[in-house]
N, C-alpha and C positions, 0 to 999 in steps of 0.2 A: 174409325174404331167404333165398335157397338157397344150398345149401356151396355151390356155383360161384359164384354173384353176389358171396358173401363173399371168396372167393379172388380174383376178379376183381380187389376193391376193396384186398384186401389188396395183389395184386403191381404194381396201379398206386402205393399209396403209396408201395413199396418203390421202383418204378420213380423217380418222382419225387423222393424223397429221394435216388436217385446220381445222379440231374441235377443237382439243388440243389449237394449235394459239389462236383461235376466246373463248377458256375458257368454249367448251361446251361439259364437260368431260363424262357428260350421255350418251351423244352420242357417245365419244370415248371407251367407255367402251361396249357397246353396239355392236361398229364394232368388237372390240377384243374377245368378247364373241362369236359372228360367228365365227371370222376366228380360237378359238380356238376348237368351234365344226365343223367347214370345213378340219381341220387339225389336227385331235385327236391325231395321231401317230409324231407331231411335238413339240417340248416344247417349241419352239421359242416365241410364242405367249403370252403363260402362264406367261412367264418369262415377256416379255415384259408389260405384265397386273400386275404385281406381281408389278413393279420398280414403273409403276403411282401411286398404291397406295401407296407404300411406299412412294414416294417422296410429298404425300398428306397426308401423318402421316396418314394412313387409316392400321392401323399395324394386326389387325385381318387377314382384307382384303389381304393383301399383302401376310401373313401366307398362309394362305387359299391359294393362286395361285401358289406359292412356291411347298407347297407340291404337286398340279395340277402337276406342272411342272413333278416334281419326282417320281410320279405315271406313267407320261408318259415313262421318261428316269430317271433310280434310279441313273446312275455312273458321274454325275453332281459336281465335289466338290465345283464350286465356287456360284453354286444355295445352295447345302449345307450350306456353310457359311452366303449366304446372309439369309439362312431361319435361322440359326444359334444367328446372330447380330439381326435378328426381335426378336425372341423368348426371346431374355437376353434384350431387351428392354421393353418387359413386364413381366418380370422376372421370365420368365422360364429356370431356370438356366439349369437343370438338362436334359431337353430336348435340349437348347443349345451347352449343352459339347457334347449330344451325337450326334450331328449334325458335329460338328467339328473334333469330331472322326474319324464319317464316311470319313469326307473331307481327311482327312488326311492318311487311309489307302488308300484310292483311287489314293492320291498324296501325297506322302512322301517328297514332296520337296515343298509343299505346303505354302510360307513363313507368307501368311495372314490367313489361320487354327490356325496355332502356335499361333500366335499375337491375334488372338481373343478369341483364347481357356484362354489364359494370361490376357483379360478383365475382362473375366467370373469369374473365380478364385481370381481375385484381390477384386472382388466386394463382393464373398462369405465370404472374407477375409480368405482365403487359400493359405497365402501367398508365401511359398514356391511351392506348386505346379506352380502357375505364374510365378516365376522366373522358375522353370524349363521349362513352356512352351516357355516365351521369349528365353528364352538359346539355344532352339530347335531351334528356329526365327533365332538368330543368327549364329547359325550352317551354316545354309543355304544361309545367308547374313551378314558378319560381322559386314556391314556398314547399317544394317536395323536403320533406326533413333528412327522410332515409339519403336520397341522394345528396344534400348538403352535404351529412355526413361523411358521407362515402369520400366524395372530392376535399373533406377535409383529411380524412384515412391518407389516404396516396400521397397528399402534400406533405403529410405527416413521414412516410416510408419515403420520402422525397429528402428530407429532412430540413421541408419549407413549413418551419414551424409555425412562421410568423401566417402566412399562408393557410396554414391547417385551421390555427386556432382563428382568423377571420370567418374560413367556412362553419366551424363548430358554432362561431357563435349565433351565425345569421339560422343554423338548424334550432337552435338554440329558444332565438327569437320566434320560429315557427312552432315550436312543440315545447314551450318555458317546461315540460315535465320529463322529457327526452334523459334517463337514466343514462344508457350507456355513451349518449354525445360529451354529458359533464365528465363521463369516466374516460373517454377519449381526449378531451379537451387536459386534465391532468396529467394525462400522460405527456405530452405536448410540454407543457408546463414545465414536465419533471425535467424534459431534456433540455430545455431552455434553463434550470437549475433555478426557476420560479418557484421554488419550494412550499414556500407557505401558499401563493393562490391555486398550485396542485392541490393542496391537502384543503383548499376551500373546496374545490369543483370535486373534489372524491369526497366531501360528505355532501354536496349536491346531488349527485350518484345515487349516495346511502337514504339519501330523505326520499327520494323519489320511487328507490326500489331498495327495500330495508334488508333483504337477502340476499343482496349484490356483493355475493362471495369474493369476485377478480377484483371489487373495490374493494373491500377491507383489506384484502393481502397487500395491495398497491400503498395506498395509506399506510401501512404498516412499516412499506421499504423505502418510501418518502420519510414518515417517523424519524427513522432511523435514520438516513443520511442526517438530520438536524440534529443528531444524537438524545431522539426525545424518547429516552429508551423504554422505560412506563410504556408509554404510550403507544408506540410501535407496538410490543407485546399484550400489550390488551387486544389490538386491532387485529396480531394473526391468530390470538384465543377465537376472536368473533369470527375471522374468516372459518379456524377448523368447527366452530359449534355449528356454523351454516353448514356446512360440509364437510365431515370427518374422512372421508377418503379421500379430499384435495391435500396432494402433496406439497405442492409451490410453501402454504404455510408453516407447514412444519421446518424448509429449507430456510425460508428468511428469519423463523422466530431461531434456528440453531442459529445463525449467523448474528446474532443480536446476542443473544447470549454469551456466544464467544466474546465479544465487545467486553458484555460484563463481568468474562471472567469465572463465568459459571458453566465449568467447563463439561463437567458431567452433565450435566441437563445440556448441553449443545448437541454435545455425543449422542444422547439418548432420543434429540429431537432431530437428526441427522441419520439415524439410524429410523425412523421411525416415517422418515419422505422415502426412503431407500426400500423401504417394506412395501409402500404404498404404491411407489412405481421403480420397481429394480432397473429399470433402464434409463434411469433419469439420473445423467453426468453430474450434476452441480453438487447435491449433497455431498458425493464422493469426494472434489476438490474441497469442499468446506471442513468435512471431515477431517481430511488428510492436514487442509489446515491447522486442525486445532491438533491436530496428535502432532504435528513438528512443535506446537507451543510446549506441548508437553513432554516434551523430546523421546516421544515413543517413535522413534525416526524410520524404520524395521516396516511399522504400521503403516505411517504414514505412506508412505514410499508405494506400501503395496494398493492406498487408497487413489493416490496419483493415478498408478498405473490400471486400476479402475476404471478412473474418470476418463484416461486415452481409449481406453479398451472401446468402453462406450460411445465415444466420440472425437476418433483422432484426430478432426482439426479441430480442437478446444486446445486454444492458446495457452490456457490458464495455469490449467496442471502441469503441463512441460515448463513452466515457473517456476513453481513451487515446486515441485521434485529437486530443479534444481538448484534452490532455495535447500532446500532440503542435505541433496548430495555436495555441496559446498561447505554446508555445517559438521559432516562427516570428511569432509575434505577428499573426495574423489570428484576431485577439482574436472579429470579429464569428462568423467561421463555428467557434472554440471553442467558443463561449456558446450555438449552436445546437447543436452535438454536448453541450452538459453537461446541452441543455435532452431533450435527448431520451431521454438516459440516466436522467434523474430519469423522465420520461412512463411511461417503460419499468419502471422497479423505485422507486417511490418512497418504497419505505422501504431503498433502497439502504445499505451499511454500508463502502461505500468512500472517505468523507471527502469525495464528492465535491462537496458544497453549499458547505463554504467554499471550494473549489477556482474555483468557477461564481462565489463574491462575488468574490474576489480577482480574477479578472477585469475583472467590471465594476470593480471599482477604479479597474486597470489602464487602462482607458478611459476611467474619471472617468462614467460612468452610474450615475447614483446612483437612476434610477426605480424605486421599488418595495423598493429597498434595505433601509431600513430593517423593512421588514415579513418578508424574506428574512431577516434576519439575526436578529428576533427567534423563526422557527422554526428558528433554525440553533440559538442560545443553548437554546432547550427543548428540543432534539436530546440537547445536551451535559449537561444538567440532568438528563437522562435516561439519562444512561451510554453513549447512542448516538454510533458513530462518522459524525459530522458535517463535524468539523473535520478537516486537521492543527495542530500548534498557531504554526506560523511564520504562516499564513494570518490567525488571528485577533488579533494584535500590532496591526494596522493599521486591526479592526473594532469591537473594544472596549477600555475603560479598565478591564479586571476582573483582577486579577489570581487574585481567586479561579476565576474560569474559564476564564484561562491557564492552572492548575494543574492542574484539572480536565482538560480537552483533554491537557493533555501525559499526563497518568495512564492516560489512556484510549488514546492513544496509542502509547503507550513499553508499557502490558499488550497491545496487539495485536499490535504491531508487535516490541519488542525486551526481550522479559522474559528476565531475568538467566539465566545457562545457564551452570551447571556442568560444563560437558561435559569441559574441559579441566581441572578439576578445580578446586579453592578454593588460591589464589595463596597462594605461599608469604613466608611475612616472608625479606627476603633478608637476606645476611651485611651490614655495613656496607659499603658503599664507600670508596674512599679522598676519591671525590668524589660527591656525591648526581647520581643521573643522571636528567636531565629529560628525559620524550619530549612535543613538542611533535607535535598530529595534525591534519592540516589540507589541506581540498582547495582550501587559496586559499595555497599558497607561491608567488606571481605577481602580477603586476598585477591586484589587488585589492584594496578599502577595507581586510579586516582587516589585508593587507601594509601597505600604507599606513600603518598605525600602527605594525604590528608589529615592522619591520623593523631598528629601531636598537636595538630593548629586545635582539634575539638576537647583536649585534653587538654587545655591551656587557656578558653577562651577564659574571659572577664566575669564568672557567674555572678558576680554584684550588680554587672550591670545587664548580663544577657540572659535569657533562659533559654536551654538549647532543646531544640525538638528534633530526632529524626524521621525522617518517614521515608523507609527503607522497601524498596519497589521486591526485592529478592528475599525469601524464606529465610527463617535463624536456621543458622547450621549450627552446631554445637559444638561440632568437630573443628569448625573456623579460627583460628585464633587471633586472626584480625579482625573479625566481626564480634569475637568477644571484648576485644579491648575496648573496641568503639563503643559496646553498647555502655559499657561503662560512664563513659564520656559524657554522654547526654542525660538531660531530667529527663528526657519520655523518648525513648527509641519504640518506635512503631513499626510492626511489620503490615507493611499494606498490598502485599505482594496477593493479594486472593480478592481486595478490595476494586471495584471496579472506578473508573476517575472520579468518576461525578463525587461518588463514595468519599475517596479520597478528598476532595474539594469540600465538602462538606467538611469532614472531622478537621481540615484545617481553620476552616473558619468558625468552628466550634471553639479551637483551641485558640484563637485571634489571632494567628500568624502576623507578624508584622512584617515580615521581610522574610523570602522564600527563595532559596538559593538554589537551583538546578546544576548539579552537579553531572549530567548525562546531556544534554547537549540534542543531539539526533545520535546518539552512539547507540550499540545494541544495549537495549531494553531499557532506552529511555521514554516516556511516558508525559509529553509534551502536550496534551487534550489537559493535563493536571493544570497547566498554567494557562492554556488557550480559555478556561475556564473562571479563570483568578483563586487562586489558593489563596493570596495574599497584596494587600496594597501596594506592594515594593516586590518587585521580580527579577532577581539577577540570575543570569547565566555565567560560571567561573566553573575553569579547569578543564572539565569531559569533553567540553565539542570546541576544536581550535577555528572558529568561523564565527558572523554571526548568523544568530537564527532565522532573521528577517521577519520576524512578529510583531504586531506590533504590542502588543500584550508583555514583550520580554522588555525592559522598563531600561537594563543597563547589562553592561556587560564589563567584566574585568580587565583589564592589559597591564601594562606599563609603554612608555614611551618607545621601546626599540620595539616594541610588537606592532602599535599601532600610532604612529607620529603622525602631525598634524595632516600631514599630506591624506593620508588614506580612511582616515576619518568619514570619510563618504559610502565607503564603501560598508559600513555597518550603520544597520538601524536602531540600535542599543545609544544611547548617551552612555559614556565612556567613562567605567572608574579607574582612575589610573592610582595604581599604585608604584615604588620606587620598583619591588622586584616584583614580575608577575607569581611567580611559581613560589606554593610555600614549600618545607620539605620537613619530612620527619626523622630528628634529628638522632633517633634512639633505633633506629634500622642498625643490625648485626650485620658483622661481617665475619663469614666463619674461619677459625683457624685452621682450617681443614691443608695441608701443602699439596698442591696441584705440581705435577711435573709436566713439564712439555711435551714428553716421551709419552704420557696419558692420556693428556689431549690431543695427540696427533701434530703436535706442531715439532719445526725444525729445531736442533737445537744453538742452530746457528740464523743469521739474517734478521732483518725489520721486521715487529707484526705488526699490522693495522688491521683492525678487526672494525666491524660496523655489525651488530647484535639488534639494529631494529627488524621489525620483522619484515616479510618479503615483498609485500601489495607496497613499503617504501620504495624497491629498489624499483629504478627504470633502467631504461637504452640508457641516457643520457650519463646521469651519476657514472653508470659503470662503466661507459667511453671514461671518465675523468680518473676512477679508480686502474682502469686496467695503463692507461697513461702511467700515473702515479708507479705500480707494478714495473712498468717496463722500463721506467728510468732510474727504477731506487731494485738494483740486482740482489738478488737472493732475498727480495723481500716476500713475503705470501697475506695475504687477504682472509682474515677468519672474520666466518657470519654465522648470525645464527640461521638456518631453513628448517622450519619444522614437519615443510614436507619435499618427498623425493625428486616431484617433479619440477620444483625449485631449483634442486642441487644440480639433478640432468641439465636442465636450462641452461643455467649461471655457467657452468662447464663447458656446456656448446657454446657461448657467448663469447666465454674469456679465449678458445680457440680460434673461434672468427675473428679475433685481435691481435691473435698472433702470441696470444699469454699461455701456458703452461698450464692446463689445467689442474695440474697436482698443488698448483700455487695458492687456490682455495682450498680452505681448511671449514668443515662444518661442525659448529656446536650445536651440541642437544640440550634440553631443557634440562636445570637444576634446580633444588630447593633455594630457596632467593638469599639465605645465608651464604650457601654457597657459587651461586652464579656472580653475587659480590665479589666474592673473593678470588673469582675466575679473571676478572680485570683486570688483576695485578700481574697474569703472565703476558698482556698487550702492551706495547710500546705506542701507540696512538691510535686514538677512533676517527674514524671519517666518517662524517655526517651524511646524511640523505638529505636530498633537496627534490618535491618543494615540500616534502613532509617530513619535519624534519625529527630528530630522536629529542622525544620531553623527559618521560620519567626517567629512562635509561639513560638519556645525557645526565644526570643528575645523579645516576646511579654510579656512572662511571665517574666521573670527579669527586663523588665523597670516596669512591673507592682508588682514589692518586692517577685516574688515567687522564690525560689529556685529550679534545676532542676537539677536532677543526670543525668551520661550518661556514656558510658563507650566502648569506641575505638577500630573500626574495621579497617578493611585496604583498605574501597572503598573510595570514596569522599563524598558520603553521609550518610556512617558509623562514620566520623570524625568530620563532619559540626560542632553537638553539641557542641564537643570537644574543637574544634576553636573557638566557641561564648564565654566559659566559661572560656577561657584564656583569650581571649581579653578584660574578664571582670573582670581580676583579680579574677577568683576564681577555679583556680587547680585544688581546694582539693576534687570538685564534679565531677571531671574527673577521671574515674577509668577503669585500665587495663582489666578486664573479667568482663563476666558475673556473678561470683562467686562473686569478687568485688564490685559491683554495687548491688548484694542483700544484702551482708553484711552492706554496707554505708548505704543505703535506712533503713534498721533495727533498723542501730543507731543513725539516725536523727531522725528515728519515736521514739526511746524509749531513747534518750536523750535529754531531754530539753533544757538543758544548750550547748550544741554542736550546735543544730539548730539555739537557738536563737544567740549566735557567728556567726553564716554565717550572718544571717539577719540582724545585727549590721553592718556587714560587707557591706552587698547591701543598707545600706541607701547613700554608694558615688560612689553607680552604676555607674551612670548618668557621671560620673567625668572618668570612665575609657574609653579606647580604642576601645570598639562596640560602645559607643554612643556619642563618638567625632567626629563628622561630619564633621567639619573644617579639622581635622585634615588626616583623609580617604579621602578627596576629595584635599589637597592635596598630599599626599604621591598617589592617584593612576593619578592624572595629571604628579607627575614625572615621572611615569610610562609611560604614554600615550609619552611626551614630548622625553623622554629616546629612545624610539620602533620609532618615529616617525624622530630623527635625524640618528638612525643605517641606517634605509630603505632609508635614501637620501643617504649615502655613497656610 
């Protein structure tokens, strides 16, 4: 080349470089286009044209100059690569590998070939080969960081966490400032459920690179699993201030907020990820979430079907939808959303199998059931979350895998959290202060019992607090009585737990009584938390919780005898009767004809009014027995839905019974469904859930009710009622037993009318002594309440 040619080339670059400065790239592109036709036999040029474009996302363009390049000079490895990383960024994989091939014969020691050839492959997800390329990487470089990483990556998608976070660390060890390996290594972490050293390596992350957006959001959904809810919502604040058009934040801080119960701001921050990227599935099920809380069901439903729209195999939504259509009771197109969700993730870990029995229950479809519930049970045997455990009260007689399910349960769902720090022993009071917790202060079974035990306590010596999980109705007039009852009735139903938890131990709760159990819209994080030094669970949930947080639990001796004792983690207050009962429940005078109700005016009635998710195969093999040996008898239930009553109809045919022979009751005002008892001649019990309130309902209203003793807590209930009622002799060991008695009440007269003689001094026995249960469970209260000051 001659001085002149050289100056030439020189004051074009120079030219072109105060184009670049001054941003007037047409022009620098333009000088490079000469100098790469003034210097055909030079790649310098090419290459150099190649980098502007790429470094202007102009990725074609960039391609295109690359290859120039290597048309002029083919033995280029690191033009290779860089054409190599354009090409896998438009995802030409396959012309990528072979690019880095080339690099790589060219240069066997080539350490950035290996590592990209290890992008490519990761992305194709062929994941072994990647790890073999990184490996090559490391051959060459032991202490290569990038490829550490990388081969922690894979181990990690491997779900060899233990594995991942040894590589992270050793990148770790090469590069102590390596931002995204700490942000890698937490994740790791998170799924190992190392929670707290996740959220150490994600502000390692943050210190190392302060605008590391994917880490504040991550940190934020860690947070929140620990229920550090603050804090979570500061961290996706900081994610969206980094970056206001990243959606991910908006999705987890609405999902935190539903937590707390702030439900307009979840909505609005739900709606607000939805804006940011309309095609993005997860807000919509979150959404949809929070409108079934709010039983806008209409909404939700169409938010569901959203989330499928956008991504039909997401498990999640076909859930909750039918979460949803359950709660509307279109029980069938439920059981088709539970059926597809399983299609979808069949080793799903969302409880949703018992959710899918209870259903069929629900409808009395018993096909296939039993074989359904024996891969639910080897679910549960296996530590998998199967069940919840309210679900399986009604599918098995086990208490030992009652236990199990609630352990499994209460560890996924609400393990104990010191966040609020370890409850303090209080000063004495001058009165022990009872906080009753409950989202049923209303027209509801547990009220129904409840309600004179709170209008009776001792206020000399108690001071009664409730804190009521569901809104005042005004319109209530069971929740008005109640509120009566108590010094300080709270509604905390808008209060988030923590919230809750606090104002209890503002108020120094001494003893905190969960009246909800795992039942709908019980609120169990309240006590995983400590509301209070002394934690009982009584009434709402016939199991135990398997917490260890829940301190005791209620019975009496026929619920839970010494034998089974093991099978709850509560220490055991026994009282004479379990069940208290409110003694001032109406019975309307209202005269019901049989002719009204659809019944015969001749033959036996035996009616069973629990609801449907009681009834099984099993019970109604003993009832349709019972049916075919005691003639012109008929069987009234209550079914509050249709595909119930089909069911129960096709069943009792398969038996060979009449199906005119059931009779179905509708819902009454409870004055009058009282009074509806008096047209049945005997109740038969459900096993192994057996009828609580309504067994109680029917003997103060003169009916008699057979039942016959299993080994769970809600296998016995009956049991318990009818002893405390002084009447045994309706208590009976088996199934076999329980058909036989039921036979000879119906075809003995003289026998049944002896019980009935007998229930005319119901009233006078041990369930419906109210004075007498409210004090024997204050000794109780008083008794737990002086141990705990020792």
């Amino acid at each position: 080349m001659s001085k002149d040619s050289s100056n030439q080339i020189n004051t074009a670059i120079e030219n072109a470089n105060q184009a670049m400065q001054l941003g007037m790239m047409n022009e620098v592109k333009e000088i490079y286009k000469q100098l790469i036709i003034d210097c055909s036999d030079d790649p310098t040029f090419a290459n150099i044209f190649a980098q502007i474009s790429l470094q202007n996302n102009l990725l074609r363009e960039g391609i295109f100059w690359l290859r120039k390049s290597l048309e002029i000079k083919t033995d280029q490895p690191n033009i290779l690569i860089n054409l190599g990383i354009a090409l896998s960024e438009i995802n030409e994989f396959s012309q990528a590998l072979n690019c880095f091939d080339k690099a790589i014969k060219l240069d066997t020691n080539n350490v950035l070939a290996y590592f990209n050839q290890g992008l490519v492959y990761r992305r194709l997800n062929q994941f072994d080969s990647a790890l073999n390329s990184y490996k090559n990487a490391l051959k060459i470089n032991p202490i290569y960081a990038d490829a550490l990483n990388g081969i922690g990556r894979i181990y990690h998608i491997k779900k060899k966490y233990d594995h991942a976070i040894e590589y992270y660390n050793k990148a770790i060890e090469s590069q102590p400032n390596y931002a995204e390996v700490f942000y890698n290594k937490a994740m790791a972490l998170d799924d190992l459920k190392e929670y707290l050293l996740a959220i150490d390596n994600y502000y390692q992350a943050l210190k190392f690179k302060t605008d590391y957006c994917e880490a504040c959001n991550n940190l934020a959904n860690t947070l929140q699993v620990l229920k550090r809810y603050d804090e979570a919502l500061a961290s996706y604040d900081r994610a969206i201030q980094l970056k206001p058009d990243y959606h991910e934040p908006y999705n987890g801080k609405a999902n935190t907020l539903q937590v707390l119960k702030r439900y307009d701001e979840a909505l609005a921050s739900y709606d607000r990820a939805i804006q940011l990227k309309p095609d993005y599935h997860e807000p919509y099920n979150g959404k949809a979430n929070t409108l079934q809380v709010l039983k806008r069901y209409d909404e939700a439903l169409a938010s569901y079907d959203r989330a499928i729209q956008l991504k039909p195999d997401y498990h999640e939504p076909y859930n909750g939808k039918a979460n949803t259509l359950q709660v509307l009771k279109r029980y069938d197109e439920a059981l088709a959303s539970y059926d597809r969700a399983i299609q979808l993730k069949p080793d799903s870990d969302n409880y949703i199998y018992g959710a899918y029995l209870h259903t069929k229950s629900l409808m009395c479809d018993w096909d296939d059931i039993d074989e359904k519930l024996n891969s639910l049970l080897k679910k549960i045997k296996n530590h998998e979350k199967a069940s919840d455990t309210f679900q399986l009260l009604s599918l098995i007689d086990s208490p030992a895998i009652h236990k199990k399910a609630a352990e499994i349960w209460v560890n996924d769902n609400y393990i104990s959290n010191n966040l609020l720090g370890w409850i303090k022993q209080y000063p004495q009071h001058q009165k022990i202060r009872l906080g009753y917790f409950s989202p049923d202060f209303r027209e509801h079974a547990v009220s129904y019992l409840t309600a004179e035990l709170f209008e009776i306590h001792d206020q000399s010596k108690f001071e009664l607090y409730a804190f009521s999980f569901s809104a005042n109705n005004q319109g209530d007039g069971m929740q008005q009585r109640i509120q009566k009852s108590f010094n300080y009735f709270i509604d905390v139903s808008k209060m988030s737990d923590q919230e809750v938890v606090v104002l209890a131990r503002q108020h120094e709760i001494d003893i905190a009584i969960d009246l909800a159990g795992y039942t709908e819209g019980s609120r169990t994080n309240i006590f995983a938390y400590r509301a209070a030094p002394i934690q009982i669970s009584y009434l709402g949930y016939l199991g135990t919780m398997g917490a260890p947080y829940m301190d005791y639990l209620i019975a009496d001796k026929t619920i839970i005898p010494e034998e089974l004792k093991q099978f709850y983690s509560e220490k055991i207050l026994y009282l004479e009767t379990y069940q208290c009962n409110d003694t001032k429940k109406q019975i309307s005078s209202k005269l019901f004809t049989k002719e009204a109700l659809g019944l015969p005016q001749e033959g036996f009635i035996f009616c069973s009014f629990n609801y449907s998710y009681k009834f099984n195969a099993s019970i109604f093999d003993s009832w349709m027995h019972i049916l075919s040996t005691v003639k012109k008898s008929v069987l009234w239930l209550f079914a509050d839905n249709t595909f119930a009553e089909i069911n129960l109809k096709k069943e009792a045919r398969a038996r060979g019974v009449d199906a005119n022979r059931l009779i179905f009751a509708k819902k009454l005002p409870r004055d009058e469904y009282l009074a509806r008892f008096k047209m049945a001649d005997l109740f038969l019990d459900t096993h192994p859930y057996n009828a609580g309130t309504t067994a109680s309902d029917a003997l103060w209203a003169g009916l008699p009710i057979i039942t016959f003793l299993g080994k769970s807590f809600a296998s016995r209930m009956c049991g318990s009622i009818l002893k405390s009622a002084h009447l045994s002799e309706l208590v009976t060991e088996s199934r076999e037993a329980y058909e036989k008695l039921a036979i000879q009440l119906a075809t003995n007269s003289r026998m049944l009318d002896l019980i009935k003689q007998k229930m005319i001094h119901i009233k006078e026995t041990p369930l419906f002594n109210i004075t007498i249960f409210t004090k024997n469970i204050e000794a109780e209260y008083l008794k737990i309440y002086q141990q705990n000051k020792k």
